[in-house]
C-alpha angles and dihedrals in degrees: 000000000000120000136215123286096235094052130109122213100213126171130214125211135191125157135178139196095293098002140063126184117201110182116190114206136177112232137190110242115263090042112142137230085261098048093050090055093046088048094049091061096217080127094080098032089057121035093177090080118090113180087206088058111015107081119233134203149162118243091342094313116120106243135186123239098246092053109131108237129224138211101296099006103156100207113204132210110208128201122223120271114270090210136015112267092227089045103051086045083054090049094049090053095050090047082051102049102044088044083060096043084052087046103047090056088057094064093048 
């Protein structure tokens, strides 16, 4: 099957913990970040996602919905973060440093 000239293939891309959704589409050119994620239709299947609160981006680069795409552009959905990233480097130092204090009494 041949497509127009003038058509993107695009694919969209949310995971989640224990499941990821690519969706390949087929796009006019000019179609935008946005319209690739309405047309994907990961919308519906997910409520959880809210354009105005969930980050895109295109091959890990933030991107902004009205992005134009290009041939092969993999737009992301991300999911907010669980923890803090300052905060979850704070709590493995603590773990570490309290594993080699324990450890340190063990050598004496």
């Amino acid at each position: 099957m041949s497509r127009p000239l003038d058509a993107l293939n695009v694919e969209v891309v949310y995971a989640l913990t224990n499941e990821q959704r690519i969706v390949r589409l087929h796009l006019t050119s000019g179609a935008r970040v946005g319209d690739a994620i309405r047309a994907s239709g990961l919308l519906s299947e997910f409520p959880e996602i809210d354009l105005a609160v969930n980050v895109v981006g295109i091959w890990g680069k933030a991107a902004a919905l009205d992005q134009v795409l290009r041939e092969r552009d993999r737009v992301e959905i991300y999911r907010p973060l669980a923890v803090d990233p300052k905060q979850a480097r704070a709590i493995r130092a603590q773990h570490t440093a309290g594993r080699t204090a324990r450890n340190k009494g063990r050598r004496s």
